[in-house]
C-alpha positions as CSV (number, residue, x, y, z in Angstrom):
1,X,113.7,80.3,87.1
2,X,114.2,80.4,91.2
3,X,111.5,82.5,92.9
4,X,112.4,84.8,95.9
5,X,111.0,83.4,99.3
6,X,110.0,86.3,101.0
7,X,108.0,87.2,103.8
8,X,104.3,89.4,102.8
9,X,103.5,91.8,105.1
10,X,99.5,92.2,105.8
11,X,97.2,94.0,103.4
12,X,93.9,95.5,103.2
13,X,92.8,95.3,99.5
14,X,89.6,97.0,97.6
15,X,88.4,95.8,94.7
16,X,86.0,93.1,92.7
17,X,85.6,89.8,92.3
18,X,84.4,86.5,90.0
19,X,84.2,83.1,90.4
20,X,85.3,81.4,87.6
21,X,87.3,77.9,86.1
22,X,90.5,78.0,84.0
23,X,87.8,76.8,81.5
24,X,85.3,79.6,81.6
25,X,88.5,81.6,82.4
26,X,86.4,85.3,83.1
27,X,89.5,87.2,83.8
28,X,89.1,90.1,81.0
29,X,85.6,90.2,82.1
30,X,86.5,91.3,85.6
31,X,89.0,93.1,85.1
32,X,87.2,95.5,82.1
33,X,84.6,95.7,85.0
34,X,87.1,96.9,87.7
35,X,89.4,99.7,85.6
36,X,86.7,102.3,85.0
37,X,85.4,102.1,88.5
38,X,89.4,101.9,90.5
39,X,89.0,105.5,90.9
40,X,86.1,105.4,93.7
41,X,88.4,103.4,95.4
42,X,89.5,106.0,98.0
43,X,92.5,105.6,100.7
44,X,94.6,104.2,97.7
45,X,98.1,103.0,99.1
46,X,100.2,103.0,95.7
47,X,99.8,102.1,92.4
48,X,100.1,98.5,91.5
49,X,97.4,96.1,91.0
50,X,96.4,92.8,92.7
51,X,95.2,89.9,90.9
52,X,94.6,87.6,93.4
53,X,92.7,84.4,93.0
54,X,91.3,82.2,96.3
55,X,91.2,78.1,95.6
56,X,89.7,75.6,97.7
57,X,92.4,74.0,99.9
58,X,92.2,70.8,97.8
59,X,92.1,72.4,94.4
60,X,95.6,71.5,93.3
61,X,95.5,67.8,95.0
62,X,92.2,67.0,93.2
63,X,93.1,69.4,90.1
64,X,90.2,69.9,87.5
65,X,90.4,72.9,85.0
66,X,86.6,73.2,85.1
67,X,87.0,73.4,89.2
68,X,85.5,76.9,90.4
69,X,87.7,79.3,92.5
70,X,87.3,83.2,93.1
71,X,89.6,86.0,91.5
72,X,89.8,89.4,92.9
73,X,90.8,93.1,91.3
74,X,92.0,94.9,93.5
75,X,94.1,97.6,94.9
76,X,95.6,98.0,98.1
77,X,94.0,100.5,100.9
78,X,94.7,102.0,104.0
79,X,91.7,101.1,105.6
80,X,88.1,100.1,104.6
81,X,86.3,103.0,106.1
82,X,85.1,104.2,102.4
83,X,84.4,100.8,100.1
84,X,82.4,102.0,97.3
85,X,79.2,100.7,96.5
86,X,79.4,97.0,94.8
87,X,83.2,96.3,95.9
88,X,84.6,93.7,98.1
89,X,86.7,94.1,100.8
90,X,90.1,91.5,101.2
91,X,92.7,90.8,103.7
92,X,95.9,89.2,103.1
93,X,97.5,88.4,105.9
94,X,101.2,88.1,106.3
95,X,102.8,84.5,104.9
96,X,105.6,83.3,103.2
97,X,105.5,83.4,99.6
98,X,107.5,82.3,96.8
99,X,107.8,85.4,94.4
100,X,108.6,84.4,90.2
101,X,109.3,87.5,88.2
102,X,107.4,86.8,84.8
103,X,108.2,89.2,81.8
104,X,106.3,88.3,78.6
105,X,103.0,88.8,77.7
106,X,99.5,87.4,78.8
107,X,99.5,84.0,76.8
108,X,103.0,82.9,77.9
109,X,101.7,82.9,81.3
110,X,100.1,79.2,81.8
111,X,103.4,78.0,80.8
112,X,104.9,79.8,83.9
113,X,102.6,78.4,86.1
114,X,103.2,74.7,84.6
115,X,106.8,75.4,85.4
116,X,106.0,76.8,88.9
117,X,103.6,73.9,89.7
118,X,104.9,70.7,87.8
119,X,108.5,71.5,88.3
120,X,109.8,74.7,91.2
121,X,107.3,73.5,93.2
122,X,107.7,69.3,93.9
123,X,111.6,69.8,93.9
124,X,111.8,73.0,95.9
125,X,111.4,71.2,99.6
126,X,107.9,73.8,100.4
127,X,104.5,72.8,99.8
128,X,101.6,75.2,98.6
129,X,100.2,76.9,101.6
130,X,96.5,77.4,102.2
131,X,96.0,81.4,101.6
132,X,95.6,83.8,98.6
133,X,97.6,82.9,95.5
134,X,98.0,86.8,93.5
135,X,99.9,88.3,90.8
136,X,100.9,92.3,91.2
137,X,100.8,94.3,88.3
138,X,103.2,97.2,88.7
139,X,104.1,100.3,85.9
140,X,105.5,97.8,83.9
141,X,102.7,95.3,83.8
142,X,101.0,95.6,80.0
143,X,99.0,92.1,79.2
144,X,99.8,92.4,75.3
145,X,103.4,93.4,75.1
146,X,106.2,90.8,75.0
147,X,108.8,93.7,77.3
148,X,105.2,93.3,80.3
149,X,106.4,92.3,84.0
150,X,104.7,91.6,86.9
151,X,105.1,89.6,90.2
152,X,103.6,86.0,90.9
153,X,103.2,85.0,94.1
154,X,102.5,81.3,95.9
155,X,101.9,80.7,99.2
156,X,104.3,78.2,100.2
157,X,105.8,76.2,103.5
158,X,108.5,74.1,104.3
159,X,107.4,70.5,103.7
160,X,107.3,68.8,107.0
């Protein structure tokens, strides 16, 4: 599969977040959290969702699956005049990003991201970039169906 390098504009996001390992994986958790509450989230700007997950720059060099990192639920905003009570506020600001088009559902995804990390990624001539790794989740994102779509995208730059 060859990803779309593309260009992501700047956005504000709204939303919660976790810390978590791929071993004490607390995805569901957070995001059974987030879904009753997305309506507070005022100055919505669309409909998809952001899964967006923040490493520490040397988590893939020294990779451990029980290594901590951050994930997010989110949804893009206007502006952060109105962040309800309890919710994070998020930038992500504008990069190049290599964008895979994943359709299947939930538990096919690790081996997508094998593929993208162990194979795309050491033969592609970028490297991983040091911002936001996320996954939007559009009308056609539904984590138990095998028709489900959504958009992964890695931050990414030439390799020098």
């Amino acid at each position: 599969m060859t990803p779309v390098i593309t260009i992501f504009k700047q956005k504000n996001l709204i939303g919660l977040k976790q810390s978590m390992s791929l071993m004490d994986n607390k995805t569901g958790l957070l995001w059974q959290t987030f879904m009753p509450r997305r309506n507070e989230v005022q100055n919505r700007i669309g409909t998809e969702f952001y899964s967006i997950q923040i490493y520490e720059k040397d988590h893939f060099i020294n990779f451990n699956p029980q290594r901590s990192f951050v994930k997010y639920a989110m949804v893009e905003v206007a502006n952060f005049e109105l962040v309800p009570e309890g919710m994070e506020t998020l930038t992500i600001n504008e990069g190049t990003y290599a964008v895979f088009n994943y359709k299947g559902d939930a538990s096919g995804a690790p081996k997508m991201f094998q593929y993208i990390f162990q194979t795309w990624l050491p033969s592609s001539g970028y490297i991983l970039d040091d911002r936001p790794h996320f996954e939007i989740l559009g009308d056609k994102y539904n984590k138990d169906s095998p028709d489900s779509e959504e958009e992964i995208w890695i931050p990414v730059r030439r390799e020098l």
